[in-house]
N, C-alpha and C positions, 0 to 999 in steps of 0.2 A: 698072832694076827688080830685078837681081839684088841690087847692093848694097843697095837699101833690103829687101829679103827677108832679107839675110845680119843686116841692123840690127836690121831687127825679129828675128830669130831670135836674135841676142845680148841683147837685150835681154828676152828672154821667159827665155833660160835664165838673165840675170844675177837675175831677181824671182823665178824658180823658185829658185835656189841660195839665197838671201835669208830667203825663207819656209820651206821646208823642206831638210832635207840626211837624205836616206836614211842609214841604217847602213850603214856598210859592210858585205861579204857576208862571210859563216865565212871562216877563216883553213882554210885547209887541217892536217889534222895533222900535217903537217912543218914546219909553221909555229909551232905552237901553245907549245914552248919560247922558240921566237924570240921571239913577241910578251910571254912573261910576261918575259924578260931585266931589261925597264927596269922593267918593276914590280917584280923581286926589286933593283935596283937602290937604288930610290927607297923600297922597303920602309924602310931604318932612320932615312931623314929622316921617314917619315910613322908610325910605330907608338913610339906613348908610352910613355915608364917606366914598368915598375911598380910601381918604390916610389914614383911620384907619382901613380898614374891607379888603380892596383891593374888586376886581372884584366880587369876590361870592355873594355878598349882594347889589351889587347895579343895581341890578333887577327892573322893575317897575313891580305892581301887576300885568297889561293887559299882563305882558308876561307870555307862557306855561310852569310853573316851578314849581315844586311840591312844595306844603307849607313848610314843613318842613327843606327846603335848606336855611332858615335865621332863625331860633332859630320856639321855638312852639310860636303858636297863631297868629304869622306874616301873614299867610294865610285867615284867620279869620277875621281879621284886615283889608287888604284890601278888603275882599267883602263886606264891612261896616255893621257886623254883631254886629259890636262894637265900640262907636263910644269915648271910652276913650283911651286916647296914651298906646297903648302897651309898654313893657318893655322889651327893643332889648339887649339881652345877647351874647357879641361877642363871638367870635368863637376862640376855641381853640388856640394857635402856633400852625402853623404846624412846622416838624421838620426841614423844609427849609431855616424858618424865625428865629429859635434861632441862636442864636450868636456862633459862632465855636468860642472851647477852643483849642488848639493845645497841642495835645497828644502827649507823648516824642518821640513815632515812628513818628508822623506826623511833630511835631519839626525840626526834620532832625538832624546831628551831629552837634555840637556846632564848634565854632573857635578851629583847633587844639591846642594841648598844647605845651606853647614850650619846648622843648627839655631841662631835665635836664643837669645842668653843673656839670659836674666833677668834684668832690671834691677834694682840692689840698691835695697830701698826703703829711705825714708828715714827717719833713727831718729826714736821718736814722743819719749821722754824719754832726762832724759839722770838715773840712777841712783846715789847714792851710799848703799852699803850698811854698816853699821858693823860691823866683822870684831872689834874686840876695843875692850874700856871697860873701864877699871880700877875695878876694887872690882864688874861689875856683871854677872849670869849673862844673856847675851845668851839663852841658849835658855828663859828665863821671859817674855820679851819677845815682845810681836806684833808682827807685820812694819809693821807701821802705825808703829812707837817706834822702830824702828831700821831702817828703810828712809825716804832723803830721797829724793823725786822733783821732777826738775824737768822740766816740759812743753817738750816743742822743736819749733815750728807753722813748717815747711817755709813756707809762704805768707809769713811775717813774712822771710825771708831770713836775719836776725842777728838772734838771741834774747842776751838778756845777762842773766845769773843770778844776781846777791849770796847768800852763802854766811854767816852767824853768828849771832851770840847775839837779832841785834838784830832778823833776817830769820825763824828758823827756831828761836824760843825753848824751846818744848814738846820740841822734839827734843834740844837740849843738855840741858837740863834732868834727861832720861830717864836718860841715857846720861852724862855725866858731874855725877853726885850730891859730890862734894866741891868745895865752895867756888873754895878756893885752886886748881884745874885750872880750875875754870871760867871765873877772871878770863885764865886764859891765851890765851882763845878770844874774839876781839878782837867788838865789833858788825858787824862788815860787815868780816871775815875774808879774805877772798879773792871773785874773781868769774868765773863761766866766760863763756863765749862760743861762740855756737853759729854757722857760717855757712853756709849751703848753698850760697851760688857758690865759697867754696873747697872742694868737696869734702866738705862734710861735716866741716869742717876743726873740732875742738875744743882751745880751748885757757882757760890759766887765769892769772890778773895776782893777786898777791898785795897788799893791800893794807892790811895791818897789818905792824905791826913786832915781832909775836908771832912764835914759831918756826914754819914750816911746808916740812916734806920733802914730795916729791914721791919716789915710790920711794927710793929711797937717796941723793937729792940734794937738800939745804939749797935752797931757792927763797929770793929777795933778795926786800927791800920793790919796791916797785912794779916786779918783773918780771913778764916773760910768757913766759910757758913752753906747749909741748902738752901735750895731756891724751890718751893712749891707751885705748881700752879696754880694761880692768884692770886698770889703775893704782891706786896705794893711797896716800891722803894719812895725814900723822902728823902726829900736834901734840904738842910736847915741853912740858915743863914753862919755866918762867923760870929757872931755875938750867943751867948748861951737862952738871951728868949725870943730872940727869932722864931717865929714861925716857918711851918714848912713852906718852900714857894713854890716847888716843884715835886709831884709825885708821880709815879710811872706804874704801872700796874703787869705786873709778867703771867704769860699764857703761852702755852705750847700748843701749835695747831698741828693736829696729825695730817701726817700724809694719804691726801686722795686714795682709796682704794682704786685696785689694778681693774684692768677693763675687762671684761670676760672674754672669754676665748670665741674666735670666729665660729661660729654655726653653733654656737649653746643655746641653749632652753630659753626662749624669749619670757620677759615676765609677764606674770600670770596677772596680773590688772596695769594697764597701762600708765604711767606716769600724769598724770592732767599738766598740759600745758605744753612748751616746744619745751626739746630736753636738745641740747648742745650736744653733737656727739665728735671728740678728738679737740685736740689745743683750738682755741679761738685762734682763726684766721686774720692778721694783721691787713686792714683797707688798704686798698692802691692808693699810691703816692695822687695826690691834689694838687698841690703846690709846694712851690720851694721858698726858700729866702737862701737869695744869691748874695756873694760877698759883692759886691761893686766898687769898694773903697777897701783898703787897707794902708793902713800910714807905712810909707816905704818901701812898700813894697806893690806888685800888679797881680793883681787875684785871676787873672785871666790866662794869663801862663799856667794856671792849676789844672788840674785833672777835675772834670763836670762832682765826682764825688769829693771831692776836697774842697770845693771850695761853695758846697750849696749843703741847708738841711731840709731833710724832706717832711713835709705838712700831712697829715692826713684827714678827711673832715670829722669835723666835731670829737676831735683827740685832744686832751690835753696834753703837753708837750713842756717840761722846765727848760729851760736854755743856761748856761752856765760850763763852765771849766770842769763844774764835776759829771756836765752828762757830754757835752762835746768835744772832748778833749785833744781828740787828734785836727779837728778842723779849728779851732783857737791855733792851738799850735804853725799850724799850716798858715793861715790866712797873716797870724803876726811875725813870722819868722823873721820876717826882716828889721824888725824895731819890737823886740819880744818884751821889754819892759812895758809894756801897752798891760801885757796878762796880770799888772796886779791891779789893774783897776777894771776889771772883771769878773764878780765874784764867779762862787762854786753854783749857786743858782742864783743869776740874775737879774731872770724875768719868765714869767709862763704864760704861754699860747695859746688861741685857741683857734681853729681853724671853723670856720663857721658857714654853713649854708641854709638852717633851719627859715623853711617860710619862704623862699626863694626860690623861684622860676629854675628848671633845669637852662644851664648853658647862661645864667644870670652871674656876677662878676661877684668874686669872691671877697671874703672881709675877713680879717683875721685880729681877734683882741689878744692884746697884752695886756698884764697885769705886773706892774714894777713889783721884785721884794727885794731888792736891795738899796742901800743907803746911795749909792750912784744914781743920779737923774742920765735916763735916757731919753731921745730925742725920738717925739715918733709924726714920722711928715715934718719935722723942724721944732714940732712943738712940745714942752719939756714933759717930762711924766715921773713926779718925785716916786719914793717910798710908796707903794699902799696904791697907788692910781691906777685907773686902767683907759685905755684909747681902744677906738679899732682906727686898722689901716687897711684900707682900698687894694685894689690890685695893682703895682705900680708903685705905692708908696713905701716907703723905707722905715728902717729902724736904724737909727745909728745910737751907736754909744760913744761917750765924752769922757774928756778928763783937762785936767790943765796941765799945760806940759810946765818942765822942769825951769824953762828961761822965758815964760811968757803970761803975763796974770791971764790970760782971757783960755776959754775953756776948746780945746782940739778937737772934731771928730775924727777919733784915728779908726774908725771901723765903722764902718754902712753896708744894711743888709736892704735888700730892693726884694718883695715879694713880688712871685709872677705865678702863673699856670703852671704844671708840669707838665 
């Protein structure tokens, strides 16, 4: 009985030790050094760097800190309830110590951008102006006689331009008045070329075997040379020391910028003075000059636009086969050989009311440029002249016909009102 008493009492204390284990009692205080020894021991295996954990963790155990403020078990650890190195789990980032990314608001605005450049726009014509004509006072001339224009339409890519007597008659015509210069200026002289995939590239092929310099350099028959803007063509005579008689001066004028968009940002200082806004507006018709005469034919049978051109006031107005061309046609149809003795421009208008009473009777001057004498009110008007005519009075043009010395009016124009 006693051993099975002693078994059972072993086995009661061995479930008692199992289940719970008291704390041991207070150390005595002469003890109290003795017991921290192995904890100041074990101190440097278990208290983390600073320059890897920072301040939180490097606590020594004897200080008042709750376990748990350096990972689990670290409390344990120091009151040497365990005498194997703990397993020190650092601590989180805080979000202090990661690394700032800069956010596109926090970025800030970048270097501004610079400022677009203006596209060069592209030349509308290409300009040849005449700087000097022998024998002839360019400042009595309108810029109409002695400015050529040629149109250069971006959309077409390559525009090609013939340059002479045979293209641009009225303008040689103006500008060199003696004969013998004039046979020097071939029909189809030279030719530009305009391209807009090379850059706006301009150049020029000569195509006569007439003389022709390019600034200070002789161009060959069918060479091709560039053409700068401000270049100056010469045309020498036939003889090797002729002087130049005719020079032309080339300029590309760009194209008008496009108009702004409806309801944009008005400018910021206003323009001084009126400023034109959209195409200039063509003036109401004033008056006409009616056909009244046509040799063989009756102008009255015409339709009102066919057989009248309309005036407007203080316009200048060339008349001629190269600006009228369907009302020549119309008015002579019936004796058409009449058309060669009416040049391409054979007289210019002006329709006139300055200084004159409103509803006061109108005056309209001609100015003859052709070698034909026209009749104005019966009375003759060579080359170079000018008249005015009343309202009522006429213009006719003359020729001598082919079986009669004495000179025909085969064509009378009668100004009137509109």
């Amino acid at each position: 009985q006693q051993q099975q008493q002693q078994q059972q009492q072993r086995q009661h204390r061995s479930h008692d030790h199992n289940t719970t284990q008291p704390l041991p009692p207070p150390l005595p205080p002469n003890q109290v050094l003795a017991a921290q020894q192995p904890a100041q021991v074990l101190q440097p295996l278990v208290q983390p760097s600073k320059a890897a954990h920072g301040p939180e963790c490097a606590r020594s155990p004897a200080q008042e800190s709750p376990p748990e403020a350096c990972g689990d078990g670290l409390g344990k650890t120091a009151l040497g309830r365990s005498s194997s190195p703990p397993r020190h789990r650092a601590p989180p980032p805080s979000a202090s110590r990661a690394p700032l990314r800069p956010t596109p608001a926090a970025a800030g605005p970048g270097p501004p951008h610079p400022p677009a450049r203006p596209t060069a726009r592209p030349p509308a014509e290409l300009v040849l102006e005449c700087v000097h004509a022998e024998g002839v006072d360019l400042s009595q001339l309108a810029e109409s006689r002695r400015v050529l224009s040629l149109p250069l339409d971006p959309a077409r890519g390559r525009v090609v331009a013939p340059v002479g007597r045979q293209h641009q008659p009225d303008f040689f015509d103006a500008l060199v008045p003696r004969r013998e210069r004039l046979a020097c200026i071939s029909r189809t002289h030279f030719e530009v070329t305009w391209e807009s995939a090379a850059g706006s590239r301009l150049t020029l092929r000569k195509l006569s075997g007439n003389s022709l310099v390019l600034d200070d350099r002789e161009v060959g028959p069918e060479e091709t040379v560039p053409v700068g803007d401000g270049a100056c063509l010469h045309f020498n005579g036939l003889g090797g020391g002729d002087l130049r008689f005719l020079s032309l001066r080339a300029a590309l004028r760009p194209r008008a910028p496009a108009p702004p968009p409806p309801g944009g940002a008005a400018p910021a200082v206003p323009p001084a003075g009126p400023v034109a806004v959209g195409p200039p507006l063509r003036q109401a018709t004033a008056a006409l000059l009616e056909c009244v005469h046509a040799s063989g034919g009756r102008p009255v049978n015409l339709a009102p636009g066919l057989r009248t051109i309309a005036l407007c006031v203080e316009e200048v107005l060339d008349i001629g086969r190269q600006h009228q061309r369907e009302f020549f046609d119309e008015v002579l149809k019936a004796e058409p050989h009449w058309l060669a003795f009416i040049s391409r421009t054979h007289c210019r208008v002006t329709l006139l009311r300055a200084g004159l009473p409103p509803g006061s009777r109108l005056l309209l001057q001609v100015e003859n440029l052709s070698a034909n004498v026209v009749l104005i009110c019966g009375r003759q008007l060579a080359k170079g002249g000018r008249d005015l005519i009343a309202e009522g009075g006429t213009l006719a043009f003359v020729a001598k016909a082919r079986d009669s010395p004495e000179e025909t009016q085969f064509l009378r124009l009668e100004l009137r009102r509109a």
